[in-house]
Residue, then its C-alpha position, 0 to 999 in steps of 0.5 A: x566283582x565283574x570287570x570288562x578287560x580288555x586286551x590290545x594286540x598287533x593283529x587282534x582285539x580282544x575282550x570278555x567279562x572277568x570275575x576278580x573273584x575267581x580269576x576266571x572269565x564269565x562269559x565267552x571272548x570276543x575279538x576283533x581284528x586290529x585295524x590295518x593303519x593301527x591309528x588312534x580313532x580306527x582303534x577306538x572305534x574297533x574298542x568301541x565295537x567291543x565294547x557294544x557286544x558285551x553291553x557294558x557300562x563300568x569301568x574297564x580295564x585294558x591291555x595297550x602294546x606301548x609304554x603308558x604313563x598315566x594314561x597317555x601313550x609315550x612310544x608307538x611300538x608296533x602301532x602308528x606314530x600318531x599315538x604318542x602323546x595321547x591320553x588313551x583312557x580319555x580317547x575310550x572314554x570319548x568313544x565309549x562312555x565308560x571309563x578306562x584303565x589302562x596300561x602295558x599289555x604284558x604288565x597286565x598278562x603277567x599281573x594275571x600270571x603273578x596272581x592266578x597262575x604260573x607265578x601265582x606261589x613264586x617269590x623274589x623277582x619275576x619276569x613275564x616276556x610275551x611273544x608276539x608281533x613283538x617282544x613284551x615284558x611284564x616285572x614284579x617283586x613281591x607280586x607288585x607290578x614294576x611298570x612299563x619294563x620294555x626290554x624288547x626295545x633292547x638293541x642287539x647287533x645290527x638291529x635296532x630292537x632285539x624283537x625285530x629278530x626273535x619275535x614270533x612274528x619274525x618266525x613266520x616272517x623269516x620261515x623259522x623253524x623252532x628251533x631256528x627261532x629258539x636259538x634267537x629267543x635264546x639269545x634274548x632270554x640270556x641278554x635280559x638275564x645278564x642285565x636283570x638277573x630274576x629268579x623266574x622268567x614266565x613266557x606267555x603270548x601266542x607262542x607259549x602253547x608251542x612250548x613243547x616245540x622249542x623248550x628243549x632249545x632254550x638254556x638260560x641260567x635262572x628258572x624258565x616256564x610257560x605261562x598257565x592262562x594262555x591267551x586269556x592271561x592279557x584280559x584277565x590282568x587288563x581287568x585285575x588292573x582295575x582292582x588294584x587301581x582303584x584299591x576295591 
């Protein structure tokens, strides 16, 4: 079975045909930046685009950075306010004529992880955190995704998302060492461990291939590691979400 997923980034879109089968992407990736206003149509049409290269019809799985009920966007995030409310299935769909399944972009990297890679022989209770523009947070139990965990929504201090202080775009923002902005990613990493208490916390996104740069920093009372699939872990899960939808 071969499924387009699709992965929705603060500053990227990207997509490619994926094998359910063997975990693995059949052909190369495509991307696309994100457009600058990050609002509902100019993102269509960027999905739309993607879409168009692959020239394919079926249904799609997809990777969206908010909160997603039922198909419909109930906080923006990082993206624009416009999207709250929308059905983001049904606006794909309109632009693309195919039908979509969507959902949390780091629920959808850690199915991936959970089932083809770094948690794939784990048990108990997992955390995926993927760093990035912001903080995102994928939890499963027994290998079966609990939805829209959105820690890094979290206040801490003076700011009013923890991301805004230890997401690797504050790295770059701030000009962070890694070891500056591992003692912040620290501190993230033991507030959730406090509230939550899992036996393994997966870190992946864009970051997760420095991971030698900043390991040595980080101390956290339960067992850490990076994720295996990179930045092919959001298509990946974006597609897998299909399967598990639908039951095929």
């Amino acid at each position: 079975m071969e499924i387009l997923g699709i992965d929705i980034g603060g500053s990227g879109i990207k997509g490619a045909i994926v094998n359910l089968q063997t975990g693995k992407i059949s052909v190369p990736k495509f991307r696309i930046p994100t457009p600058r206003s990050r609002e509902p149509e100019e993102m269509a049409q960027a999905v739309k685009k993607l879409v168009e290269h692959f020239n394919y019809q079926g249904i799609v799985g997809c990777g969206f950075p908010s909160i997603v009920k039922k198909g419909v966007c109930k906080d923006e995030g990082n993206l624009s306010k416009k999207w709250v409310g929308i059905n983001i299935e049904e606006l794909f769909e309109k632009f693309t004529g195919c039908k979509f399944t969507v959902i949390n972009d780091a629920d959808a990297a850690g199915l991936a992880e959970v089932k083809y890679g770094a948690g794939k022989d784990e048990d108990g209770f997992i955390l995926m955190i993927t760093v990035g523009t912001g903080l995102g947070s994928g939890a499963y139990c027994g290998g079966e995704l609990i939805p829209n965990f959105e820690l890094g929504q979290l206040s801490y201090e003076q700011y009013e998302k923890i991301e805004d202080y230890a997401a690797s775009s504050v790295k770059k923002k701030e000009n962070l060492s890694y070891e500056e902005w591992a003692e912040r990613f620290n501190v993230f990493l033991n507030h959730i461990y406090k509230i939550l208490n899992p036996d393994l916390i997966l870190v992946g996104g864009g970051i997760s291939k420095d991971w030698k740069q900043y390991v040595d920093y980080l101390n956290v009372n339960t067992n850490l590691a990076p994720a295996k699939l990179r930045n092919s872990a959001g298509i990946l899960g974006a597609a897998l979400s299909v399967k598990k939808k639908f039951r095929e």
